[in-house]
MIDONU-90609 format. One record per residue (C-alpha): z, x, y; residue in one letter. Coordinates in nm, 3 decimals, m for minus. Layout:
BEGIN
ATOM  z  x  y  type
ATOM  Z  X  Y  a
...
//
This chain:
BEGIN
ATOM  z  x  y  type
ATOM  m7.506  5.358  19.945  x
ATOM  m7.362  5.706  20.045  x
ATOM  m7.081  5.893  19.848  x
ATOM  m6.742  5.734  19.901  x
ATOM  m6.890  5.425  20.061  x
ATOM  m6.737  5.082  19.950  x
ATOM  m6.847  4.725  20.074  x
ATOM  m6.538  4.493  20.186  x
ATOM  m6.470  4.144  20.082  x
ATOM  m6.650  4.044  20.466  x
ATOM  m6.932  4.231  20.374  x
ATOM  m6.921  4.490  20.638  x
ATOM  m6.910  4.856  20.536  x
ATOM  m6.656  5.075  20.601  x
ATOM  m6.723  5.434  20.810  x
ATOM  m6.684  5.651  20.473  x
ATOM  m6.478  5.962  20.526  x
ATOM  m6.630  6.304  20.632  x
ATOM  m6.873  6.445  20.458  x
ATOM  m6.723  6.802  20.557  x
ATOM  m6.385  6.721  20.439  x
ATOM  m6.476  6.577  20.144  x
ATOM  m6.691  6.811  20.015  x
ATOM  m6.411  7.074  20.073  x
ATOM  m6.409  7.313  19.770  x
ATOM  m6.028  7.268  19.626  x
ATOM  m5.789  7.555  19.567  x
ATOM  m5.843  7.663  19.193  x
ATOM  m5.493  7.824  19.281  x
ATOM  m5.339  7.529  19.313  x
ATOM  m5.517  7.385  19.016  x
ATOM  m5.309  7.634  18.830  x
ATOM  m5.002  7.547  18.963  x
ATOM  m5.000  7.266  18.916  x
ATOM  m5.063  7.324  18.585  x
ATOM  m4.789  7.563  18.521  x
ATOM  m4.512  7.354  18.705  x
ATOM  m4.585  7.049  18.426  x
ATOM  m4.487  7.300  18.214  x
ATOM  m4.121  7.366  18.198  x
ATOM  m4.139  7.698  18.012  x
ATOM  m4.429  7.863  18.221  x
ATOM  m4.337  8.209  18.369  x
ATOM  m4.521  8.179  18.718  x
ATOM  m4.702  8.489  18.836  x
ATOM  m4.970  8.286  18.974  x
ATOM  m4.773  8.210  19.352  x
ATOM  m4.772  8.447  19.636  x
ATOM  m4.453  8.339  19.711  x
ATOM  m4.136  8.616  19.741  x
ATOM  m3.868  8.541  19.483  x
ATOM  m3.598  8.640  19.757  x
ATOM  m3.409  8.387  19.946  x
ATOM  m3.507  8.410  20.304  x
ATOM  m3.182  8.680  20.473  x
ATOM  m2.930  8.424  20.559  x
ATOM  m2.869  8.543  20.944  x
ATOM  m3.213  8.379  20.948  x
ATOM  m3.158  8.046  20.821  x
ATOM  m2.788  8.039  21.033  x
ATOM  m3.015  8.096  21.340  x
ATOM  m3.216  7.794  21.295  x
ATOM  m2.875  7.632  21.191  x
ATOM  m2.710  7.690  21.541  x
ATOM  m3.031  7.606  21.720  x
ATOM  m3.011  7.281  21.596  x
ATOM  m2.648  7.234  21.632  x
ATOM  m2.707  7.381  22.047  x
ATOM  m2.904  7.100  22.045  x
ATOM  m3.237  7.328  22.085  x
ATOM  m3.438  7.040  21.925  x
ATOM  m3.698  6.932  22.147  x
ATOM  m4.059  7.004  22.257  x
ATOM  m4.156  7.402  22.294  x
ATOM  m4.444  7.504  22.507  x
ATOM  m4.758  7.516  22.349  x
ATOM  m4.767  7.899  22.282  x
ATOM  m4.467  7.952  22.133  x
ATOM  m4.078  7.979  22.310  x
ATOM  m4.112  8.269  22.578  x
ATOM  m3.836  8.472  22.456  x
ATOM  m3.981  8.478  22.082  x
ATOM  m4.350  8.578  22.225  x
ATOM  m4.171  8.862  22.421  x
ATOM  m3.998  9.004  22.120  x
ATOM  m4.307  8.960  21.912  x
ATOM  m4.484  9.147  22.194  x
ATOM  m4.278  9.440  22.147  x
ATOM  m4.275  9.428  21.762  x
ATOM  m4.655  9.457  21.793  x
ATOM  m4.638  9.713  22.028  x
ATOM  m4.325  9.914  21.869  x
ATOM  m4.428  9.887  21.479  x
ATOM  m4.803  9.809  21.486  x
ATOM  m4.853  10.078  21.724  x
ATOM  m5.085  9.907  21.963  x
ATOM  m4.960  9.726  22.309  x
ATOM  m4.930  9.400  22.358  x
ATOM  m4.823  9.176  22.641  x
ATOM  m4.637  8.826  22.550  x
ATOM  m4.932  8.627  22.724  x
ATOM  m5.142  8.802  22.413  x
ATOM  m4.920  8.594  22.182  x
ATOM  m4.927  8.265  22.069  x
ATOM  m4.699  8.119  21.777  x
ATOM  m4.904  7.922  21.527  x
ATOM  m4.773  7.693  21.208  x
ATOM  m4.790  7.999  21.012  x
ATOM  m5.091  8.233  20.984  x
ATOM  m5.297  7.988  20.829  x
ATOM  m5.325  7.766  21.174  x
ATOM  m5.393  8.113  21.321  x
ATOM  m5.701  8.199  21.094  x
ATOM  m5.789  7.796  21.205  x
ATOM  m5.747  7.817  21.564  x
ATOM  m5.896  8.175  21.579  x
ATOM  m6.223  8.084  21.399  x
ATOM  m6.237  7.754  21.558  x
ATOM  m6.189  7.945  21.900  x
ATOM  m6.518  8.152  21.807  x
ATOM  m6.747  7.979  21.536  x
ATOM  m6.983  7.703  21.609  x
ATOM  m7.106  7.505  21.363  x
ATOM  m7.413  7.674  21.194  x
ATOM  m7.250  8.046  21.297  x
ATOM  m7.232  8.300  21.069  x
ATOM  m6.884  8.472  21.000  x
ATOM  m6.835  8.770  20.699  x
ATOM  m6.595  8.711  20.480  x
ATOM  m6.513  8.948  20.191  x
ATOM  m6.511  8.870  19.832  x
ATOM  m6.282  8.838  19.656  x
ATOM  m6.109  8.698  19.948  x
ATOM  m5.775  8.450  19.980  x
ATOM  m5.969  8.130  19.938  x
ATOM  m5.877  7.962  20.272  x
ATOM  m6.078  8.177  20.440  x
ATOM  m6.374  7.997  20.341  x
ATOM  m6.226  7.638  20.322  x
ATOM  m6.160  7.728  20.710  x
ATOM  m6.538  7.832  20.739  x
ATOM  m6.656  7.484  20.578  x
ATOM  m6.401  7.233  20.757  x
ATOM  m6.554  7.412  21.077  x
ATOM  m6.972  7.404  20.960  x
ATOM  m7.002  7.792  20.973  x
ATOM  m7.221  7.980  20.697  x
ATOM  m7.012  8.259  20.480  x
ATOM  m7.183  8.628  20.460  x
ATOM  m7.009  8.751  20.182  x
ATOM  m6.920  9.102  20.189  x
ATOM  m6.814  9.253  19.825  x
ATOM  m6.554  9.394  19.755  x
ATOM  m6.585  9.649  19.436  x
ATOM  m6.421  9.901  19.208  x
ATOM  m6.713  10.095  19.273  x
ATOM  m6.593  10.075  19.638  x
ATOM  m6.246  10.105  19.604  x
ATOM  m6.251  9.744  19.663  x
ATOM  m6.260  9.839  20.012  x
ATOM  m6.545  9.723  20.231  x
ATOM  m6.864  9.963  20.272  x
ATOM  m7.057  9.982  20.608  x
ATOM  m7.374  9.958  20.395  x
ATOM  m7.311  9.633  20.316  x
ATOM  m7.206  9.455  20.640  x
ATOM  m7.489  9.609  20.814  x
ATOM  m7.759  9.437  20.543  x
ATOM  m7.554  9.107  20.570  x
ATOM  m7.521  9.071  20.939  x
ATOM  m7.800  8.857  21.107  x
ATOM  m7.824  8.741  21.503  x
ATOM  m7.649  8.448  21.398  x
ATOM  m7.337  8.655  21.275  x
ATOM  m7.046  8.645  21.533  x
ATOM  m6.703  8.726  21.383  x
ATOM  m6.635  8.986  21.081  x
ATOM  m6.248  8.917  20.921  x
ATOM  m6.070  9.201  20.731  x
ATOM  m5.772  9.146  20.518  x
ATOM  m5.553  9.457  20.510  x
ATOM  m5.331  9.504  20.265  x
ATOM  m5.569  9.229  20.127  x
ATOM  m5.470  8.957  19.908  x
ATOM  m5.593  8.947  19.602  x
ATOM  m5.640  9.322  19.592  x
ATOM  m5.353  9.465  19.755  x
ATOM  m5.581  9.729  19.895  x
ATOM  m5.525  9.908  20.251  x
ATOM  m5.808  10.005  20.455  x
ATOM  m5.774  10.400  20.567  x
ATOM  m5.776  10.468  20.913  x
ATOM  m6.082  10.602  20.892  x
ATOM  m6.263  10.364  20.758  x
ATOM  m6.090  10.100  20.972  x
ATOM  m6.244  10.307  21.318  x
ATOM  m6.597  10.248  21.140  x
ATOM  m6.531  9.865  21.090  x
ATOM  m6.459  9.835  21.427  x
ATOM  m6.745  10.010  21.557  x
ATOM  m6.974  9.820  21.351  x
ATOM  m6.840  9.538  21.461  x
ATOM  m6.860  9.638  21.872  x
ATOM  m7.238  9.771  21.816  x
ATOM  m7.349  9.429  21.644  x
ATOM  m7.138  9.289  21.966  x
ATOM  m6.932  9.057  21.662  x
ATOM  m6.558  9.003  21.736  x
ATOM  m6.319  9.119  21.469  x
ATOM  m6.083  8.932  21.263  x
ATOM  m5.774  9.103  21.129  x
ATOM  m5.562  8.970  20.896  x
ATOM  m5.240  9.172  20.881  x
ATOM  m5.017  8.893  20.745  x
ATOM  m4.852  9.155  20.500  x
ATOM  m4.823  9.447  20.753  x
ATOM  m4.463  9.538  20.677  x
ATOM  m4.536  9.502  20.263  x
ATOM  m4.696  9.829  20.191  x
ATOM  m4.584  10.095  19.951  x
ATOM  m4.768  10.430  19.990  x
ATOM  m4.728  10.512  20.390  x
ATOM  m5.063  10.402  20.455  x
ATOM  m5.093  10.080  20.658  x
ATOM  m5.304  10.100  21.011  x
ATOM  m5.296  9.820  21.170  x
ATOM  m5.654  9.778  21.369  x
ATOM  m5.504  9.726  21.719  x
ATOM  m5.404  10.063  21.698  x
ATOM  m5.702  10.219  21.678  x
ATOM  m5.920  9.966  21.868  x
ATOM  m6.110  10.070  22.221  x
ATOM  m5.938  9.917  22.498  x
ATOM  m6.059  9.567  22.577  x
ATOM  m6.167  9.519  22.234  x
ATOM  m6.293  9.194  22.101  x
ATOM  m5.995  9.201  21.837  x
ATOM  m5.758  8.935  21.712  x
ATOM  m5.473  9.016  21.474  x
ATOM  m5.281  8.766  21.294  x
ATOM  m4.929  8.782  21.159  x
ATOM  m4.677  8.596  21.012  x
ATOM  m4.321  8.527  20.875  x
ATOM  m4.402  8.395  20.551  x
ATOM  m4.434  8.715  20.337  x
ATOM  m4.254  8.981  20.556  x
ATOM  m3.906  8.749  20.610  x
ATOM  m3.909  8.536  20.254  x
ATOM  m4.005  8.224  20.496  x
ATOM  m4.319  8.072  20.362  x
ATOM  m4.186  7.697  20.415  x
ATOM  m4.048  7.769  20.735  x
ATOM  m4.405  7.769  20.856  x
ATOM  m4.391  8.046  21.153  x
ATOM  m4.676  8.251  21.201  x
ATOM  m4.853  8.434  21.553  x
ATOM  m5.190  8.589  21.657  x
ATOM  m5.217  8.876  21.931  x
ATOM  m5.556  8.801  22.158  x
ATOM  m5.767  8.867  22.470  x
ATOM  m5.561  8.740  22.693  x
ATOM  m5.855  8.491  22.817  x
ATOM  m5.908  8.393  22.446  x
ATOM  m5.500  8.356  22.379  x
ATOM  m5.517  8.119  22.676  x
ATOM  m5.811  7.909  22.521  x
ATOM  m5.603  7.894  22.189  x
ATOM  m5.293  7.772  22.344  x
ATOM  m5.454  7.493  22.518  x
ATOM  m5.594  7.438  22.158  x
ATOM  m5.256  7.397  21.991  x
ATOM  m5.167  7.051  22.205  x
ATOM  m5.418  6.850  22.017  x
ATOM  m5.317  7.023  21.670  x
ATOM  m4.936  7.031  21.669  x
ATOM  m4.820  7.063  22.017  x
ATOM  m4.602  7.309  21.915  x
ATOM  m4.432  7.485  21.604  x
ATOM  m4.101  7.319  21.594  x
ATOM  m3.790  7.484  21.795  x
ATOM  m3.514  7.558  21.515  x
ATOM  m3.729  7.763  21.340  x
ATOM  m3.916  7.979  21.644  x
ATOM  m3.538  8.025  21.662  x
ATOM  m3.519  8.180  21.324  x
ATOM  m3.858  8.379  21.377  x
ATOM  m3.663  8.580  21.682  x
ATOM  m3.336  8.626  21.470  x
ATOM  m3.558  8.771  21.177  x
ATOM  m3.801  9.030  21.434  x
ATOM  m3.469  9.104  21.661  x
ATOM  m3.270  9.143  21.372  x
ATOM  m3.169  9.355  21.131  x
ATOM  m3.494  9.507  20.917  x
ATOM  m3.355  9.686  20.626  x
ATOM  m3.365  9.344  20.372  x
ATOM  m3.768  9.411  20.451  x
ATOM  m3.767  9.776  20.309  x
ATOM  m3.532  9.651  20.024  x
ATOM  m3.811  9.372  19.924  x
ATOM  m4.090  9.607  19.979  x
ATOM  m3.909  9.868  19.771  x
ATOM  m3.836  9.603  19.458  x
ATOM  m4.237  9.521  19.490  x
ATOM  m4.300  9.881  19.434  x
ATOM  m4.082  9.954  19.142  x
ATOM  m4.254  9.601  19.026  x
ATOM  m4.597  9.763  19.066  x
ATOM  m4.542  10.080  18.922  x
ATOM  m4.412  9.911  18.578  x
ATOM  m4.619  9.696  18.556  x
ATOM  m4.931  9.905  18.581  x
ATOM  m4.760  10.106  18.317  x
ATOM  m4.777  9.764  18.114  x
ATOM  m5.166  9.706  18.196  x
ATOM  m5.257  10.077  18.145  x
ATOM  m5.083  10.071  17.813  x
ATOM  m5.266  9.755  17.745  x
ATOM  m5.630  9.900  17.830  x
ATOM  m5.655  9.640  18.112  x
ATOM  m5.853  9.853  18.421  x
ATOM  m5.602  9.741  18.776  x
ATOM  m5.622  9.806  19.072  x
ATOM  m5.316  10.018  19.197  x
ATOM  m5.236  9.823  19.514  x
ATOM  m5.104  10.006  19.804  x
ATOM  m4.982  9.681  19.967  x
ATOM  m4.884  9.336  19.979  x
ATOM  m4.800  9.221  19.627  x
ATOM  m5.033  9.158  19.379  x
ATOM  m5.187  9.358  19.110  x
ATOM  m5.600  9.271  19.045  x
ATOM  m5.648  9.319  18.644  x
ATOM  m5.985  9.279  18.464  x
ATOM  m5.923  9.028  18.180  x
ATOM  m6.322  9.073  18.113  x
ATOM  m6.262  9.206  17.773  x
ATOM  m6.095  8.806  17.664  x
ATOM  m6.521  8.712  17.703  x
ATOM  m6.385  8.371  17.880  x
ATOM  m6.441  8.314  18.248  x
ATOM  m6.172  8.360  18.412  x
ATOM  m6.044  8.007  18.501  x
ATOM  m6.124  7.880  18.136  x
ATOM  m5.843  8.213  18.052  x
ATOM  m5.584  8.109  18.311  x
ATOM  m5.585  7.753  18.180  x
ATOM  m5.585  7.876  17.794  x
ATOM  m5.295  8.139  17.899  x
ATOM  m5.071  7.866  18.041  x
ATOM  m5.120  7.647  17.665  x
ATOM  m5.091  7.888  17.424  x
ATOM  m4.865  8.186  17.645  x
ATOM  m4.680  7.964  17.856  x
ATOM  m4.809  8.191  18.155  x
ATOM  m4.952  8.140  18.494  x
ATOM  m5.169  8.351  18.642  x
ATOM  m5.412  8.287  18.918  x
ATOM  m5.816  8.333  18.822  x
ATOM  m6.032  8.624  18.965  x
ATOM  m6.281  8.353  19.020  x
ATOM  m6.082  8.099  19.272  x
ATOM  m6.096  8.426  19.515  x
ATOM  m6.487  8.450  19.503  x
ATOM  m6.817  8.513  19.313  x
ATOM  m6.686  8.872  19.238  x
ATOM  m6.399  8.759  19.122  x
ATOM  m6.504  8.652  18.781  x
ATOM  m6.301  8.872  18.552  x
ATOM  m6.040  8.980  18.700  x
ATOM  m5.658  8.758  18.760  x
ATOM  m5.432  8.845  19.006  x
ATOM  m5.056  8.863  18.922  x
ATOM  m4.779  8.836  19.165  x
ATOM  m4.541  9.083  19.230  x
ATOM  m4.332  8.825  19.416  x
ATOM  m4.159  8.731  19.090  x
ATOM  m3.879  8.823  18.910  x
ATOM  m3.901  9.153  18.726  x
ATOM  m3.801  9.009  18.385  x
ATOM  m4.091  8.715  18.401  x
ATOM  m4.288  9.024  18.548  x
ATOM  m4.270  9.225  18.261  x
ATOM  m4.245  8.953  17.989  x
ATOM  m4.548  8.737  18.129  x
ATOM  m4.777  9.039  18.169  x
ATOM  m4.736  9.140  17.803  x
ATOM  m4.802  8.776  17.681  x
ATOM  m5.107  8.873  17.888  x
ATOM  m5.239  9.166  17.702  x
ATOM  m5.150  9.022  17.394  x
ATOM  m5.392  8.699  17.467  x
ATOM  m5.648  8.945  17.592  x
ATOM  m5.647  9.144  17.255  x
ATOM  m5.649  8.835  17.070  x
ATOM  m5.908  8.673  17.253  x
ATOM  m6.128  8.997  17.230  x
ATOM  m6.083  9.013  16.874  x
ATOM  m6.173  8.654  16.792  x
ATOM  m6.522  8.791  16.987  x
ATOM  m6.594  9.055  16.720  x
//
């Protein structure tokens, strides 16, 4: 009898579910929270969620949408006066040009990541990932059948990626490379320079290129480049984006990728059999946020900095080697020195610390011994949860000795 299979009372035997889906590795991530929200005094530094209500001119322009009455079905790529202004946002702060029929609104920029890699990946393609990595990226490559090259990502390396190892990784099976900049977990931005020889690796293998810029407007030390912007004409490039970080408006679910135009027509058509379309009020309150005002975005990115700076003064005091992230928000600390791995730690932290934290390991291979912390909460559980932190590692390291 195969997994999952059950015999009913007729005898006949059900169609068991998908082996794909339910062999699906599960968010350790989310193992942790849900950890940490059965406990009532946990400090969460685990979610990669802002702790800033989303602006209210926002939320009041999904309000009056739905009070106009602006309820009903959009067209599949998004409404046209919200792909126009994202158009120009692109082209004004990303520094590349885009034209609205480049532009499709997704269900946030996870369904982007989907559609894209659906768009491209058959099943048995290969696609390089890095690692650590956000660990949808690879649930995406399973649901779809594709086969992961891993490309690491080191403090050796700056945990940037190296040229060295993409070009022993790729095979003639390989067809998309994704980069993650400012990454999640790292927080690390890839230099211009650096990002010219990605994308030249990636045109001389003949590989289309993946870039994840969901955190483009979170960055701290004025070095963001967003790959459109220094991308050949008629590049093989799609960049995704969304609200979620940028705008506080992860559950409003509003996210967009910028495409060959022939490849942003292809997803579009793609979207009718998925969702249609993302729902009207809050495409809506996606144009209010990129039309209006911008300086609530350099106040959060400004509170994440501060964040960053003491709490690396925390970790350094502590002995625990970070990385100093020059975007998004999340600091990557070794917690190697404990001599647990990593997710054993996170769920031992949460017991005895009342802590969350999210394990090195749910983000890859190379992940083991690190956790990543979350800037995205308050500065007081920042603080307070981070020295519980180095106190458990201490303690754990001298119960070793």
């Amino acid at each position: 009898m195969r997994p999952h299979e059950t015999i009913t009372r007729s005898g006949e035997r059900p169609t068991p579910p998908s082996s794909i889906a339910s062999s699906m590795p599960v968010s350790r991530i989310r193992e942790v929270m849900e950890l940490a929200w059965a406990d009532p005094e946990a400090i969460h530094l685990e979610v990669g969620e802002p702790n800033f209500p989303t602006p209210e001119h926002i939320v009041e322009a999904a309000h009056e949408a739905a009070r106009m009455g602006l309820t009903r079905y959009a067209p599949n790529a998004g409404l046209p006066v919200l792909r126009e202004a994202l158009a120009e946002k692109v082209t004004r702060r990303n520094r590349y040009g885009a034209r609205p029929e480049q532009v499709v609104v997704t269900q946030g920029g996870i369904q982007a990541l989907y559609l894209t890699l659906r768009a491209l990946l058959e099943p048995g393609d290969e696609v390089l990932l890095p690692d650590p990595a956000w660990p949808n990226y690879r649930m995406i490559a399973h649901l779809l059948g594709a086969r992961v090259l891993a490309y690491p990502l080191v403090a050796e390396g700056g945990f940037l990626p190296r040229l060295e190892d993409l070009e022993r990784l790729v095979t003639p099976r390989t067809r998309a490379i994704l980069v993650n900049s400012p990454s999640n977990p790292l927080g690390t931005v890839v230099p211009r320079e650096l990002m010219e020889g990605l994308l030249a690796f990636a045109r001389r293998r003949g590989l289309w290129f993946v870039s994840d810029e969901v955190y483009d407007e979170v960055v701290f030390d004025d070095v963001f480049v967003s790959a459109g912007s220094v991308a050949d004409p008629g590049e093989r490039l799609v960049s995704i984006y969304s609200f979620s970080k940028v705008y506080a408006m992860t559950g409003w679910r509003v996210g967009y990728l910028v495409a060959p135009p022939d490849l942003a027509k292809l997803v579009t058509g793609m979207q009718e059999p998925i969702i249609s379309c993302v729902n009207t009020p809050a495409q809506m309150a996606a144009l209010a946020a990129v039309t209006g005002p911008q300086d609530l975005v350099r106040e959060m990115s400004d509170s994440y900095r501060v964040r960053r700076d003491e709490l690396l003064g925390v970790l350094d005091r502590g002995g625990l080697p970070s990385s100093r992230p020059s975007g998004a928000f999340y600091v990557w600390t070794s917690v190697s020195e404990a001599g647990v791995p990593s997710m054993d730690f996170a769920r031992s932290l949460i017991e005895r610390e009342h802590v969350a934290v999210a394990p090195g390991s749910a983000f890859g291979e190379l992940g083991e011994g690190y956790v990543r912390l979350s800037l995205a909460s308050s500065r007081q559980d920042l603080l307070e949860g981070t020295s519980r932190l180095v106190r458990f590692v201490r303690l754990l390291g001298e119960a070793r000795c």
